[in-house]
RODO-2510 file (C-alpha; in nm, 4 decimals, decimal comma):
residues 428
     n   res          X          Y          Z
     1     x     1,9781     0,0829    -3,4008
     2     x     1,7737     0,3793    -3,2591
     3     x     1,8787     0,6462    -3,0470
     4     x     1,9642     0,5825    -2,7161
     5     x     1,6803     0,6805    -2,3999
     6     x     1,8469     0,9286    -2,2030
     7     x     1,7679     0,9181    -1,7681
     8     x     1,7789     1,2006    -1,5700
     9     x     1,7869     1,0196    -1,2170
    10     x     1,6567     1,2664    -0,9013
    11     x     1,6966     1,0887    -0,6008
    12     x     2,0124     0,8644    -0,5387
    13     x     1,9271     0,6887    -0,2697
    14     x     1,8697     0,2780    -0,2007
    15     x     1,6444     0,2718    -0,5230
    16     x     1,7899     0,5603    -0,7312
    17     x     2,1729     0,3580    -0,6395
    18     x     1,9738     0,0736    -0,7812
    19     x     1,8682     0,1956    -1,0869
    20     x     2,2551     0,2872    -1,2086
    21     x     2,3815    -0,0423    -1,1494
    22     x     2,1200    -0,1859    -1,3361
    23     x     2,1757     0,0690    -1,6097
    24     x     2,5244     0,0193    -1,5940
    25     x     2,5653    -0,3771    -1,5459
    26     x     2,2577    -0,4533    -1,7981
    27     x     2,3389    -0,2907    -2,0393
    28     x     2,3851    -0,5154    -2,3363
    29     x     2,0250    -0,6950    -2,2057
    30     x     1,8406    -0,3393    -2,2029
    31     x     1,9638    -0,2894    -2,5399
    32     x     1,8475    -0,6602    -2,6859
    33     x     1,5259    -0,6384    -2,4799
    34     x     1,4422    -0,2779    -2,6476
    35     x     1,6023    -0,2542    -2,8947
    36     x     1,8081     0,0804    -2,7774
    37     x     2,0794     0,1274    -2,5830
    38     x     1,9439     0,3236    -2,1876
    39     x     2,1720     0,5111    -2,0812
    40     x     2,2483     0,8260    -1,7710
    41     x     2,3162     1,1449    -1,8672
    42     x     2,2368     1,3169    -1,5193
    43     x     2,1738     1,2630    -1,1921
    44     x     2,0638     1,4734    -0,9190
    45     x     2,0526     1,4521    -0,4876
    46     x     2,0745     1,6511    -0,1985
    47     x     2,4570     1,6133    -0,1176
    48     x     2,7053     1,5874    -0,3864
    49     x     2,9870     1,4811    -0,1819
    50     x     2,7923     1,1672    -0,0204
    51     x     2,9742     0,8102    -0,0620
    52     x     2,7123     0,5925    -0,2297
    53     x     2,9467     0,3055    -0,3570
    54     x     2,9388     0,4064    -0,6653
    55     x     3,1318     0,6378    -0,9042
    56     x     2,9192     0,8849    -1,0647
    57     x     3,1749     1,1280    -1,2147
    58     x     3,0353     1,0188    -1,5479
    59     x     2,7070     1,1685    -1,4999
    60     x     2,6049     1,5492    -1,5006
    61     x     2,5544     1,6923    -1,2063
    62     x     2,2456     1,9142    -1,1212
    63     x     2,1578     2,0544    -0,7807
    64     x     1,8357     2,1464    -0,8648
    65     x     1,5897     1,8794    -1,0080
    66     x     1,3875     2,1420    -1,1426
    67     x     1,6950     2,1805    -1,3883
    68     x     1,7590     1,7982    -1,4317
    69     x     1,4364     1,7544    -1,5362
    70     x     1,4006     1,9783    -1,8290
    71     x     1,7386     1,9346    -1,9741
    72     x     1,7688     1,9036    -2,3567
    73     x     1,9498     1,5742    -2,2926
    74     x     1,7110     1,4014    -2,0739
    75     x     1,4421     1,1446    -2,2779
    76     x     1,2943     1,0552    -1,9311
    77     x     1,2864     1,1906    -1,6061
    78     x     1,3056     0,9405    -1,2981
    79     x     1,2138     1,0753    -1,0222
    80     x     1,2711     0,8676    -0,7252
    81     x     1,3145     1,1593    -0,4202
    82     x     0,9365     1,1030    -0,2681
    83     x     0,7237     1,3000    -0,1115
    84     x     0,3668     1,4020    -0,1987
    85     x     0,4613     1,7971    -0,2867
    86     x     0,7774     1,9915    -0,2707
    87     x     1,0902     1,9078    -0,5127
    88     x     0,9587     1,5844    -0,6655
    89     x     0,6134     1,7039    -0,7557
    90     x     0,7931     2,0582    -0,9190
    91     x     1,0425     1,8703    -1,0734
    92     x     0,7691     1,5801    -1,2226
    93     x     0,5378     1,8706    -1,3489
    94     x     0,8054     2,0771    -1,5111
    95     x     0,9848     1,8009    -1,6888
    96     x     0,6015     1,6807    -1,7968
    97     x     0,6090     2,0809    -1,9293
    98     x     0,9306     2,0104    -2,0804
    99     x     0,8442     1,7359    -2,3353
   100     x     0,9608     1,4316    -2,1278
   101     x     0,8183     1,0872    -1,9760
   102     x     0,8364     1,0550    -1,5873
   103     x     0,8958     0,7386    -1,4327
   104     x     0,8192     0,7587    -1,0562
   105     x     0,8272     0,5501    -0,7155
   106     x     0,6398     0,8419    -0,5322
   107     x     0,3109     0,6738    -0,3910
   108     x     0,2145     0,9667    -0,1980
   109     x     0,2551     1,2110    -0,5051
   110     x     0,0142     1,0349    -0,7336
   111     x    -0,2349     0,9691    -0,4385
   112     x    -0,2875     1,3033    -0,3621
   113     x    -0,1556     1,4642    -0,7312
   114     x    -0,2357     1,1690    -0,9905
   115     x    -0,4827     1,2993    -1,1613
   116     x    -0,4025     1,6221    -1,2319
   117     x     0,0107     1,4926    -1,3339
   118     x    -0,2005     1,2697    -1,5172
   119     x    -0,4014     1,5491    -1,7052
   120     x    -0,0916     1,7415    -1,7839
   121     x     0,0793     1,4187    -1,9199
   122     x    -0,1615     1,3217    -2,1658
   123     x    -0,2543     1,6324    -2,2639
   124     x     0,1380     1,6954    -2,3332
   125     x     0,1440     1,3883    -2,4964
   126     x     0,3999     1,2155    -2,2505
   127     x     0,3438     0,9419    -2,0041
   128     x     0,3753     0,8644    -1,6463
   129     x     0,4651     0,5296    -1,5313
   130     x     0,4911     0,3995    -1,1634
   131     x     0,5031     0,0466    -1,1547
   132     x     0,7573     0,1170    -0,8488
   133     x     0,4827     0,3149    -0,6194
   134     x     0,2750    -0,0045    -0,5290
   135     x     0,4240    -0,3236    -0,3786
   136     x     0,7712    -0,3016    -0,4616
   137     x     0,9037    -0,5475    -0,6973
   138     x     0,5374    -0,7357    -0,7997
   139     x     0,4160    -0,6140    -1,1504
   140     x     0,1134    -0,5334    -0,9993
   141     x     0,0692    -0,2174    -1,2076
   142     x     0,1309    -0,3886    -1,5474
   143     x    -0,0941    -0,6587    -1,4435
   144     x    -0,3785    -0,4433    -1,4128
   145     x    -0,3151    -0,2038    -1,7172
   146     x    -0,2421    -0,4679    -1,9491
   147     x    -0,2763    -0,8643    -1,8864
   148     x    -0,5910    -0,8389    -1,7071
   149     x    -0,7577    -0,5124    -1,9310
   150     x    -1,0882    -0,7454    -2,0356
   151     x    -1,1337    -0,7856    -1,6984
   152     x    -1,4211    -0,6124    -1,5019
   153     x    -1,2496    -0,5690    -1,1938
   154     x    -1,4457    -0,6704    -0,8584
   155     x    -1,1969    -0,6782    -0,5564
   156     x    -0,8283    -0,5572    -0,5483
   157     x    -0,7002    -0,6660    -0,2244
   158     x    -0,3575    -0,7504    -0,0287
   159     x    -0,0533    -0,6375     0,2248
   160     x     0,1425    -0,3099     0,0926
   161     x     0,3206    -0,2403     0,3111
   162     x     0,6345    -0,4595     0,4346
   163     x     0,7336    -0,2701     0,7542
   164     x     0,3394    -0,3864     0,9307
   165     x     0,3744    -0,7378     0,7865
   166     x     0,7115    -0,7744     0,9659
   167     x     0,5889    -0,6224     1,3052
   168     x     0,2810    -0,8503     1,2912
   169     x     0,5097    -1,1840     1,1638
   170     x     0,7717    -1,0794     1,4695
   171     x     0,4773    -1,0923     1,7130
   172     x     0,3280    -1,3998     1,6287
   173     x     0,6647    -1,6178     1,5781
   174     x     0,8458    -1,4486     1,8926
   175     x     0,5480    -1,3731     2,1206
   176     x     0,6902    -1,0431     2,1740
   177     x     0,4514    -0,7423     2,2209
   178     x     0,3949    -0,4464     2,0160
   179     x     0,5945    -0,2119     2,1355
   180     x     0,8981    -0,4468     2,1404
   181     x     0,8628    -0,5234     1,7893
   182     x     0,8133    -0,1699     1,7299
   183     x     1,1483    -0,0820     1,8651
   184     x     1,3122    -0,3664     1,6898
   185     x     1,1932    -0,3087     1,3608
   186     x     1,3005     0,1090     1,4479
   187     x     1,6564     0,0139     1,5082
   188     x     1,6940    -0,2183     1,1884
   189     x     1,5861     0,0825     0,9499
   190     x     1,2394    -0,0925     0,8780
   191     x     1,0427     0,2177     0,9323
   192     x     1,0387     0,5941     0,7931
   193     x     1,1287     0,8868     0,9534
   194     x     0,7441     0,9412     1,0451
   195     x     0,6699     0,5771     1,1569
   196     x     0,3021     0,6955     1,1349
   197     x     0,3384     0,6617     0,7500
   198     x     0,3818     0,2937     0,8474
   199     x     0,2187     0,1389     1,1276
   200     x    -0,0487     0,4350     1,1165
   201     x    -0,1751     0,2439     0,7619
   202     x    -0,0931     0,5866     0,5182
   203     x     0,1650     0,3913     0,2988
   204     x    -0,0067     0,1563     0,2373
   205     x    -0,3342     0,3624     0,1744
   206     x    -0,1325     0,5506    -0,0630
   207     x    -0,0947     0,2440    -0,2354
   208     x    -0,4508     0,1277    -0,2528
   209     x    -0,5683     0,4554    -0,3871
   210     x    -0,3599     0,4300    -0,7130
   211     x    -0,4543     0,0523    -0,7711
   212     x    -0,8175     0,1337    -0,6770
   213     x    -0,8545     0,4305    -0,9285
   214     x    -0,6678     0,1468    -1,2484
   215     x    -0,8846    -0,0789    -1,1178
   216     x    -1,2177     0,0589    -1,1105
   217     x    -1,1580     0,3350    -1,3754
   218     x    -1,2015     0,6299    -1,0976
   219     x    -1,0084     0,9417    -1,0343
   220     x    -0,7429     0,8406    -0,7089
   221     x    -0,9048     0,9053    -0,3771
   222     x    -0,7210     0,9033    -0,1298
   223     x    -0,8999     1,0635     0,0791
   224     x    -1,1841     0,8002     0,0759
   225     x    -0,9899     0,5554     0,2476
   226     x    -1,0492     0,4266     0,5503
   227     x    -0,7526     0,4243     0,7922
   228     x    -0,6595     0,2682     1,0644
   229     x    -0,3073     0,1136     1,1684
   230     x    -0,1974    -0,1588     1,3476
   231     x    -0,0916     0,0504     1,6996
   232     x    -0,3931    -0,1523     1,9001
   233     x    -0,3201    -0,4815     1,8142
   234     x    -0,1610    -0,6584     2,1330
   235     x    -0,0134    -0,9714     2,2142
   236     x    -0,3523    -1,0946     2,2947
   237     x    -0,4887    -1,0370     1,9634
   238     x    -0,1935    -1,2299     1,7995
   239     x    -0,2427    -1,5214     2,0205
   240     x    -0,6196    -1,5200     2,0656
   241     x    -0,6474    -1,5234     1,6141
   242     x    -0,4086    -1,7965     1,6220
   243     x    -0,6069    -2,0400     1,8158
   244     x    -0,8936    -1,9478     1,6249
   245     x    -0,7099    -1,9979     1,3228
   246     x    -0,6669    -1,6868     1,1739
   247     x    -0,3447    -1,4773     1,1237
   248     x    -0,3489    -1,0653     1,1251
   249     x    -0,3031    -0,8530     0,8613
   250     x    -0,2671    -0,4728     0,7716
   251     x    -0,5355    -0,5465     0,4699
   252     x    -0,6289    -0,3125     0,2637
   253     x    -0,9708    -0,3940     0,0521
   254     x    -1,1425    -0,1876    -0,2489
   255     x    -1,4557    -0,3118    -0,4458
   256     x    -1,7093    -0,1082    -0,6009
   257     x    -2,0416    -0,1795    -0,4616
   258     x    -2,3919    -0,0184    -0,5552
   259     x    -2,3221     0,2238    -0,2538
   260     x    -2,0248     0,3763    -0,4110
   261     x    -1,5995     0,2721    -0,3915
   262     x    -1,5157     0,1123    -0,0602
   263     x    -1,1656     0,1422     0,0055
   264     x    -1,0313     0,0661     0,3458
   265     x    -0,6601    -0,0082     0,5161
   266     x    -0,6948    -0,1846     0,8542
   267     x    -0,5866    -0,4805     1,0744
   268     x    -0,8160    -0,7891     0,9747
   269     x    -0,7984    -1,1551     1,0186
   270     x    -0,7135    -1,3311     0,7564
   271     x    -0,7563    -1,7503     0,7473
   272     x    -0,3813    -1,8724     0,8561
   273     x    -0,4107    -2,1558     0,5802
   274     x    -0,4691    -1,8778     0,3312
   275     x    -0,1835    -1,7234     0,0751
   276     x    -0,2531    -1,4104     0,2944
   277     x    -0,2105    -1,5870     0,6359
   278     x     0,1235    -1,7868     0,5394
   279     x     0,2868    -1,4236     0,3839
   280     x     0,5753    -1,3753     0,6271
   281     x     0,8463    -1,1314     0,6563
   282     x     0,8612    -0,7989     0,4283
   283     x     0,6744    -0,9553     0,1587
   284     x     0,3873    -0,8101    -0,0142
   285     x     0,0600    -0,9306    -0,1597
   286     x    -0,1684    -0,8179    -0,3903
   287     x    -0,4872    -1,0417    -0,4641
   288     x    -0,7044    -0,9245    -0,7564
   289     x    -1,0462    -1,0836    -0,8917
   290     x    -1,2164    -1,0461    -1,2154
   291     x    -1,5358    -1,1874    -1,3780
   292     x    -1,3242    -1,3358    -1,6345
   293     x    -0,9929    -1,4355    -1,4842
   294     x    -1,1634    -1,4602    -1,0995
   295     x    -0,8757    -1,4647    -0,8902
   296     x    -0,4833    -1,3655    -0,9244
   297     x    -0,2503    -1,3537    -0,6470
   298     x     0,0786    -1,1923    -0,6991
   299     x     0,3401    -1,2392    -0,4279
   300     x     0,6972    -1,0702    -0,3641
   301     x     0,9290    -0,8494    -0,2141
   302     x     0,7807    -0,4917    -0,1232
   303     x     1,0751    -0,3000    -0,1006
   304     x     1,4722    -0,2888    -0,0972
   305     x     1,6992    -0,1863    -0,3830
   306     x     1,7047    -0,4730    -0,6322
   307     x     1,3623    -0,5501    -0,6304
   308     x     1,2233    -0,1610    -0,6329
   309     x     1,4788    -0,0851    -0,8942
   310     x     1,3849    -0,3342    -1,0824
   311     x     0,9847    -0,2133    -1,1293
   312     x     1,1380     0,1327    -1,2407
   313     x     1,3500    -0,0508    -1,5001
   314     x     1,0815    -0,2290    -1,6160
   315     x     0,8798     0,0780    -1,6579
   316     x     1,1864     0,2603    -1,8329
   317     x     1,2345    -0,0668    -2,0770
   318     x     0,8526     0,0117    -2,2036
   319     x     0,8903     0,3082    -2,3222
   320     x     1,2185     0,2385    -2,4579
   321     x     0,9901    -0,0100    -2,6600
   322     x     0,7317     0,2459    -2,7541
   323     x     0,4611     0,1490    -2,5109
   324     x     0,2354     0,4373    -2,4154
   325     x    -0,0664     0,4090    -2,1400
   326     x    -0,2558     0,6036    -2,0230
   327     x    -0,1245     0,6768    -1,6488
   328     x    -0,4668     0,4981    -1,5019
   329     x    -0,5006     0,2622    -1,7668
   330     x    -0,7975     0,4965    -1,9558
   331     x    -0,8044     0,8266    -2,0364
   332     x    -0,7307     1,1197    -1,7136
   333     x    -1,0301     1,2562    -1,9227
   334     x    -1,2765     0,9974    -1,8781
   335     x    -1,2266     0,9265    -1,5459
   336     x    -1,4721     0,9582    -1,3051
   337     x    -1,5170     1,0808    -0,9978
   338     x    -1,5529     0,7691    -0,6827
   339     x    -1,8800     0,8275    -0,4744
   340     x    -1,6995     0,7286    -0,1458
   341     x    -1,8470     0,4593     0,0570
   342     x    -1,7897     0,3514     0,4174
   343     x    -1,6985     0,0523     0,4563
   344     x    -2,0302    -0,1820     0,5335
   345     x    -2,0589    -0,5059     0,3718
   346     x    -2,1446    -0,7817     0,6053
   347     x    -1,8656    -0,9926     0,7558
   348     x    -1,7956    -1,1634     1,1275
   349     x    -1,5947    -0,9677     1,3801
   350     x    -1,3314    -0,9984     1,6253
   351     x    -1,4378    -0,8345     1,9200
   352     x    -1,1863    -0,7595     2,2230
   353     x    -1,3448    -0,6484     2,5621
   354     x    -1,2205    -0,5669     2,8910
   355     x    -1,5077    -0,5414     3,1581
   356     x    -1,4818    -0,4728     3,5327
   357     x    -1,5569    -0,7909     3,6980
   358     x    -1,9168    -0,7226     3,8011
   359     x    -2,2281    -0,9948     3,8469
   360     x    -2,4009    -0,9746     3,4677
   361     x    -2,1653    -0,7953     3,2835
   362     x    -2,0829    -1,0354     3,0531
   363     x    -2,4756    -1,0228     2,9920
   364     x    -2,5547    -0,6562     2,9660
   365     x    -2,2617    -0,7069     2,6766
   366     x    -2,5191    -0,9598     2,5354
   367     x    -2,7901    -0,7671     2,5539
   368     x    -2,6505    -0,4511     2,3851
   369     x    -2,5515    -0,6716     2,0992
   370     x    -2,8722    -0,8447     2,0822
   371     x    -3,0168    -0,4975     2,0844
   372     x    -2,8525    -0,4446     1,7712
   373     x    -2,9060    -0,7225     1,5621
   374     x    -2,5566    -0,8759     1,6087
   375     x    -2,5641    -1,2378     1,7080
   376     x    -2,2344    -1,4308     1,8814
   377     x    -2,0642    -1,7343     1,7499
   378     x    -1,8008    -1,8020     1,9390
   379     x    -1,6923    -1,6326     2,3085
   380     x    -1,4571    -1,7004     2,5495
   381     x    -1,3316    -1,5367     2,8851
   382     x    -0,9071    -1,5014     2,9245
   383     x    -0,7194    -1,4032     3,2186
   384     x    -0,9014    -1,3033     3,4360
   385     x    -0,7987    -1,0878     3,7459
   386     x    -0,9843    -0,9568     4,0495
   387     x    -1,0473    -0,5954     3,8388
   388     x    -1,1264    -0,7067     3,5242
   389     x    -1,1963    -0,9564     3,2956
   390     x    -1,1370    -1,0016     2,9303
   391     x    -1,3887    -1,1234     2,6880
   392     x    -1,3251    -1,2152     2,3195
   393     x    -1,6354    -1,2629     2,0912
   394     x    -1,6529    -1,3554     1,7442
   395     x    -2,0082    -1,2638     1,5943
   396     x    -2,1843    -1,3719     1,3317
   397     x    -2,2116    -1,1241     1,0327
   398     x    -2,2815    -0,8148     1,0683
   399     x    -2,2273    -0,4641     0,9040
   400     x    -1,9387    -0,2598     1,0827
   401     x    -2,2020     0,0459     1,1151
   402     x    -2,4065    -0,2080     1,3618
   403     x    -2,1007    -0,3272     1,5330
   404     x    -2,0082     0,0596     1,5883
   405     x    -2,3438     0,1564     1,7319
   406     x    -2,3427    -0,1361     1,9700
   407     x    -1,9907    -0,0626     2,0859
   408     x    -2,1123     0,3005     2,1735
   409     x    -2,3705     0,1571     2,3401
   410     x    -2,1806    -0,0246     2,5558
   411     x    -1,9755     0,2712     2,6986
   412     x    -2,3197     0,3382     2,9110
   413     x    -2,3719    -0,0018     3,0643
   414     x    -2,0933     0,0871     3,3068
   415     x    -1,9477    -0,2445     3,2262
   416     x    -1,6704    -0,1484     3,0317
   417     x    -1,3248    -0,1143     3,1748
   418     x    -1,1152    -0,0605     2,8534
   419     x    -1,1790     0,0459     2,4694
   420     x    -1,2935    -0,2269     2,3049
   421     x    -1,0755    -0,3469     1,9466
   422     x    -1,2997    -0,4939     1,7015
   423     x    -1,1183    -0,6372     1,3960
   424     x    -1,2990    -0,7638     1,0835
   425     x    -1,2866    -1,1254     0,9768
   426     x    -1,1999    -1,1046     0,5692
   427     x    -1,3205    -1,3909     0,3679
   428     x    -0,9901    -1,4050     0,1035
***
């Protein structure tokens, strides 16, 4: 039998926990499945003295993960703190210095690090696997690295982030507003410390970064893509998609188009009939479409310690097997460099206005959009009061730069009596 893979674990917290009782309670699968026994021989975390039911007085110690990861002892270095800079990203580059695979969860490292961990890597000869940064416990990584590798890639899209998908759900089932949902979600441990990361879109971005760079063979962007969260979307919206059909999502979209890599994150509305629209809950969904394959949707839980623990195991048992990728699936090398592209291929809108309740209002709206090539489908008036009155209009399709210049246009009709929240429709 060969030599057993040694783990040095930084980070022990709801995934890190994870990974030793997999280690530890799997042990004679991990073994059959690689044909080598895995084992711990360190482990490092902030606090020392912390009760994390379970006893790990067999394990090495190290305060520093700087020193965990280039121990002679340690095969591969898991590195499961977070954070795009600070301890994990010294600690991953060092133990990449020191001769040894990383495995990693960190999202937000390899968004706004990847390429340059994965220059180091390769040219060290090591590898860097993160099946565990995107989407929890789906195998959307391995997917796109390996069973769909003939593919050209022409849309990755899908919900990455748990935390939105459960405010949104909680909104629509409940008919509760944002901010309730918000609050609930807070006190259940749903969100991080800087909720922004969440409902703000960033996680998730994060996310779509690293499968948009696999996907289309480009260096990870993250800055070229398109935020925006889910903090507009009222009651209202919920309701009003519903009866149109439609659910809302925190989608996030990339395709390569002759323009350059579009790569957005925002609130759309999905069809409620749709694999999208019935996702519930926490889960996550990743749809991805290739000429040859033309549509695979993967569907599971984003998050939580079994099924995040489990993608890091699964990246561990490969290279207990021998398996070595590239970290983007081709060469850091040969990667090139994504021509950013806003966001502008044609598609109907959801268009919420306010407007003071004035004789031909509702017509100078008309007008402006007229005035801009953007023609109406569907409208309807809701609620109205003696101030104002609010207007939902679904348009035709149109490109979002359009839509944007008419909505500054209507700011000077003196018409408008609240921001408007325009929300693209997303064939899926």
């Amino acid at each position: 039998m060969s030599a057993p893979l040694r783990l040095g674990i930084a980070g022990l917290g709801t995934v890190g926990i994870g990974v030793v009782k997999i280690v530890r309670q799997k042990a004679a699968l991990l073994t059959e499945r690689t044909g080598r026994p895995v084992v711990i021989t360190a482990v490092s975390a902030r606090t020392r003295d912390k009760d994390r039911g379970v006893n790990l007085a067999s394990y090495d110690w190290e305060d520093d993960p700087v020193k965990l990861a280039t121990r002679d002892d340690v095969d591969v270095f898991v590195e499961l703190m977070g954070g795009s800079d600070g301890p994990a990203k010294a600690a991953t580059e060092a133990a990449i210095a020191a001769g040894k695979d990383v495995v990693t969860a960190n999202k937000a490292m390899l968004a706004t690090h990847g390429q340059d961990l994965a220059l180091a890597a390769e040219a060290a000869g090591r590898v860097i696997r993160f099946e565990a940064a995107v989407a929890g416990g789906i195998p959307v990584i391995k997917a796109l690295l390996e069973g769909l590798a003939a593919n050209e890639i022409t849309r990755v899209m899908g919900v990455m982030n748990g935390t939105c998908n459960y405010i949104l759900t909680r909104m629509q089932d409940a008919g509760l507003p944002y901010d309730d949902v918000f609050a609930e979600a807070d006190a259940l441990g749903f969100l991080e410390a800087d909720p922004e990361l969440d409902v703000g879109g960033i996680d998730a971005g994060h996310k779509l970064a690293v499968l948009s760079s696999i996907a289309f063979g480009t260096k990870v962007d993250f800055a070229g893509v398109e935020l925006e969260g889910i903090q507009r979307i009222s009651i209202e919206d919920i309701q009003q998609a519903e009866d149109l059909g439609y659910r809302i999502k925190l989608l996030g979209v990339a395709q390569m188009t002759g323009r350059g890599l579009e790569q957005r994150m925002s609130p759309c509305l999905v069809p409620a009939e749709s694999p999208l629209g019935q996702l519930t809950g926490g889960t996550n969904m990743v749809v991805i479409e290739g000429d040859a394959v033309e549509q695979v949707v993967l569907r599971g839980p984003g998050a939580g310690e079994g099924p995040t623990a489990s993608a890091v195991m699964g990246d561990i048992c490969d290279i207990a097997r021998g398996i070595r990728i590239p970290t983007f699936g081709a060469p850091a090398t040969g990667l090139r460099a994504a021509k950013a592209a806003k966001s502008n291929s044609p598609a109907p809108f959801y268009l919420r206005l306010t407007l003071k309740d004035r004789p031909g209002a509702l017509a100078k709206v008309a007008t402006v959009l007229g005035d801009h090539g953007i023609s109406i489908d569907r409208m309807r008036q809701t609620r109205h009061n003696d101030e104002n009155a609010p207007v939902l209009i679904v348009t035709h399709k149109t490109q979002r730069t359009a839509l944007d210049s008419a909505i500054a246009a209507m700011q000077d009709t003196g018409v408008m009596a609240g921001v408007p929240v325009a929300l693209r429709i997303e064939a899926v």
